[in-house]
C-alpha positions as a Markdown table, in Angstrom:
| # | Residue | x | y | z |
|---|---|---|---|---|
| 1 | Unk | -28.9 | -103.6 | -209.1 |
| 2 | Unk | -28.7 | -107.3 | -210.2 |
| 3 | Unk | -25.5 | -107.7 | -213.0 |
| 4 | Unk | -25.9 | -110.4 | -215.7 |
| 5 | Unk | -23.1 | -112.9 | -214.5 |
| 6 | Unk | -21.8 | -113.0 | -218.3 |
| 7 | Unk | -21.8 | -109.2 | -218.0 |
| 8 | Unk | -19.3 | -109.3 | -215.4 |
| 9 | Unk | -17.4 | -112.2 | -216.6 |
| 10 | Unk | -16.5 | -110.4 | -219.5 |
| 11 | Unk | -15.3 | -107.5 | -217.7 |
| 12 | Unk | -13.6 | -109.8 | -216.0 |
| 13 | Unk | -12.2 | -111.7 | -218.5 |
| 14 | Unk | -11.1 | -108.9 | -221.0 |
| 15 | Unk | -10.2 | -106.4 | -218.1 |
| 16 | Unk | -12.2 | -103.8 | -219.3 |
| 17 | Unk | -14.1 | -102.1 | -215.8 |
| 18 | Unk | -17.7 | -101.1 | -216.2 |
| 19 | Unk | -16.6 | -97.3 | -216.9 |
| 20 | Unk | -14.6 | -98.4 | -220.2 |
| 21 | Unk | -18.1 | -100.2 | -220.9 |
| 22 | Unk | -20.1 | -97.0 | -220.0 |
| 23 | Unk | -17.8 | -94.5 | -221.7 |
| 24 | Unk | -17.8 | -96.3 | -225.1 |
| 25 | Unk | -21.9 | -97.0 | -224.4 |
| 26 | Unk | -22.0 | -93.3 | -224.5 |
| 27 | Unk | -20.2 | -92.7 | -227.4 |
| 28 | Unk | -22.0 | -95.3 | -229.4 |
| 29 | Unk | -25.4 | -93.7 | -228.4 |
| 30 | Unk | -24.3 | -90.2 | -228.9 |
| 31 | Unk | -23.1 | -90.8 | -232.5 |
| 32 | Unk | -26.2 | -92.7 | -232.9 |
| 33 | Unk | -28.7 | -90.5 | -231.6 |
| 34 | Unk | -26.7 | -87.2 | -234.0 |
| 35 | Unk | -27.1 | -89.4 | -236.8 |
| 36 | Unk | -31.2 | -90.3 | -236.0 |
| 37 | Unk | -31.2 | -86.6 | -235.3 |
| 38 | Unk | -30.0 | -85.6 | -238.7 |
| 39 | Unk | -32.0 | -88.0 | -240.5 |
| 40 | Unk | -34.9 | -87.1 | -238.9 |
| 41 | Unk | -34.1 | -83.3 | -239.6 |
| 42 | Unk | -33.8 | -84.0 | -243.4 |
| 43 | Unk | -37.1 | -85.5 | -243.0 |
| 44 | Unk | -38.9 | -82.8 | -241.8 |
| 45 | Unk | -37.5 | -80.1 | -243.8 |
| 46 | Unk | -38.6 | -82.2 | -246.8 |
| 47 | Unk | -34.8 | -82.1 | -248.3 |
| 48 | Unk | -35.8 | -83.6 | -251.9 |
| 49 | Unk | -33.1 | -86.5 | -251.8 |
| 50 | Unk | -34.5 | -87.5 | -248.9 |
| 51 | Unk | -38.2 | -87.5 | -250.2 |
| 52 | Unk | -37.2 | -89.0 | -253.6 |
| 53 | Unk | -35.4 | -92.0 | -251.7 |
| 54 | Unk | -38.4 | -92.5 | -249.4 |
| 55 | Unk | -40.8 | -92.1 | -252.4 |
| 56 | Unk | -38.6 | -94.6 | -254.3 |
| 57 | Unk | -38.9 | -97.3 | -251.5 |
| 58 | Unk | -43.0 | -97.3 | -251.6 |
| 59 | Unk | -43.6 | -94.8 | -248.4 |
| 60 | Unk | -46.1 | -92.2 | -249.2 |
| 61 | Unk | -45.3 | -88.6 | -248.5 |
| 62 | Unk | -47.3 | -88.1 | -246.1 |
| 63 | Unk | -45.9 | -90.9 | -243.8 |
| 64 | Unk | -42.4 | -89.3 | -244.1 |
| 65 | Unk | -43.0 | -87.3 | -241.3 |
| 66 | Unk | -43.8 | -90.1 | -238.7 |
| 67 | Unk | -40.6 | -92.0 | -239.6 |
| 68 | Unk | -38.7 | -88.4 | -238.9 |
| 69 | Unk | -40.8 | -88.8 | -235.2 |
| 70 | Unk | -39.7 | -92.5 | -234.8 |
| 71 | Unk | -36.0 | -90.9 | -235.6 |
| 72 | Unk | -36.3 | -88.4 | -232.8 |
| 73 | Unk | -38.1 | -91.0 | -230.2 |
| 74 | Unk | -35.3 | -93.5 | -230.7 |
| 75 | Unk | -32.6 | -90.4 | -230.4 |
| 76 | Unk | -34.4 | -89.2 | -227.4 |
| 77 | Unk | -34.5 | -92.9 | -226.2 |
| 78 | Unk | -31.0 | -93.2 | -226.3 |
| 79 | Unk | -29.9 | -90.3 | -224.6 |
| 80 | Unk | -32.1 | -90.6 | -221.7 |
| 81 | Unk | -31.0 | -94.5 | -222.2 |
| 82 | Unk | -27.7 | -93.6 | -220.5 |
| 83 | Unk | -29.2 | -92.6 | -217.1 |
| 84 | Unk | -32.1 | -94.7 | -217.0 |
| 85 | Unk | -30.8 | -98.2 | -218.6 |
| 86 | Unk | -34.3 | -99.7 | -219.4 |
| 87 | Unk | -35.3 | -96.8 | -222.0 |
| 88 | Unk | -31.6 | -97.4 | -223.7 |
| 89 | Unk | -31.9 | -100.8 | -224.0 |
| 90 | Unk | -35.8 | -100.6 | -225.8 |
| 91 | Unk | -34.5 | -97.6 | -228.2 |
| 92 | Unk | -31.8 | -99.3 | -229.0 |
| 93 | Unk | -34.3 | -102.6 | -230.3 |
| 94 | Unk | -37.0 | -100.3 | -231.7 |
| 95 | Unk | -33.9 | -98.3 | -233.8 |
| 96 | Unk | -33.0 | -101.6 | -234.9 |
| 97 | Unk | -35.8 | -102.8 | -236.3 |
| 98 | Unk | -36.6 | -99.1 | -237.9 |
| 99 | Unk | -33.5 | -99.8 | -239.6 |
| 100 | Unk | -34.0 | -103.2 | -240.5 |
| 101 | Unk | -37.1 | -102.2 | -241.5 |
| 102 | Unk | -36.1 | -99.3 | -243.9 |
| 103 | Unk | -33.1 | -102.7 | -245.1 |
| 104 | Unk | -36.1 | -104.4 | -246.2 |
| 105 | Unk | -37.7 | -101.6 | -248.0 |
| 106 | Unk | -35.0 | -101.2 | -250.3 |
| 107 | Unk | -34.3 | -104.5 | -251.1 |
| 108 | Unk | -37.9 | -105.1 | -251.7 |
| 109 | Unk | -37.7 | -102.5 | -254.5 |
| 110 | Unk | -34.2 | -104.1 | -255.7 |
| 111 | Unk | -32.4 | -101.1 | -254.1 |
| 112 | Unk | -29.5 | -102.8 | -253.0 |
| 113 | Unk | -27.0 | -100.1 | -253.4 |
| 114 | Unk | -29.4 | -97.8 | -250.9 |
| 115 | Unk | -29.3 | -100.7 | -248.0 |
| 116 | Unk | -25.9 | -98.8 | -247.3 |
| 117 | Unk | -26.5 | -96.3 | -244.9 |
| 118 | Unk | -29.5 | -98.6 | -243.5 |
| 119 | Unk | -27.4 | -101.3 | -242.8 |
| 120 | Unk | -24.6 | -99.8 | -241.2 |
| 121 | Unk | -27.0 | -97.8 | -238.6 |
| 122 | Unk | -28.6 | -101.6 | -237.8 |
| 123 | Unk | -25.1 | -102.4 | -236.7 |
| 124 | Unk | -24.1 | -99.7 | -234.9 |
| 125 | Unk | -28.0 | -99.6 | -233.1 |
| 126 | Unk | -26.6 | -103.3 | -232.6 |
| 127 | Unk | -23.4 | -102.5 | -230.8 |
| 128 | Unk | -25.4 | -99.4 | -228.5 |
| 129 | Unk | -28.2 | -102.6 | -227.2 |
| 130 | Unk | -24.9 | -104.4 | -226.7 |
| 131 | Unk | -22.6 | -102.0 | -225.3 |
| 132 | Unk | -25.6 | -101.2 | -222.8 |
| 133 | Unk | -26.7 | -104.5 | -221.6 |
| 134 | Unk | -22.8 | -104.5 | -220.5 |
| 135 | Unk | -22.4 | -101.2 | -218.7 |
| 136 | Unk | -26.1 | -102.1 | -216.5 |
């Protein structure tokens, strides 16, 4: 398996060993993949917050479901992600740019008090791609 060389220098450098790296990777991705889980679960169960905060953003309801289904990939994508470090690392972009994505819905609509919960899952879908490309 080839290492990136800043990888290891920073394991180096900070003294953390690749199974610090891996154990907080796997935290990261767990809480992110529950969260994605629940989201997506609210989703498909048509909870009416949910729906009305969707609605409000532009996305017809009939679309809702396939953003539950990108939820549930990415989750999915994550877990497997820890065994087979390629599939983390591209659920870990595509969650980010869901999230980014769902960011820019709401501030399109001037919801900037709804970019919360988006914003703050971007960052921690941030630190899983980052947490990963250490522990490879």
């Amino acid at each position: 398996m080839v290492r990136s060389s800043s990888a290891t220098e920073f394991r180096q450098h900070t003294g953390l060993g690749l199974n610090t790296m891996f154990i907080a990777t796997l935290i990261v991705s767990i809480f992110l993949a529950v969260a994605l889980s629940v989201s997506a679960f609210g989703k498909l169960s048509k909870n009416p917050q949910i729906v009305s905060t969707i609605e409000g953003v532009g996305v017809p309801t009939d679309r809702i479901p396939w953003l539950a289904y990108a939820e549930i990939l990415g989750a999915v994508g994550l877990v497997v992600g820890l065994f087979v470090w390629p599939v983390g690392v591209a659920a870990a972009i595509g969650v980010i740019l869901y999230f980014v994505g769902a960011v820019i819905a709401h501030l399109r609509v001037d919801d900037a008090k709804g970019t919360g919960p988006s914003a703050f899952l971007t960052l921690v879908a941030v630190a899983a791609l980052v947490l990963r490309l250490l522990s490879i």
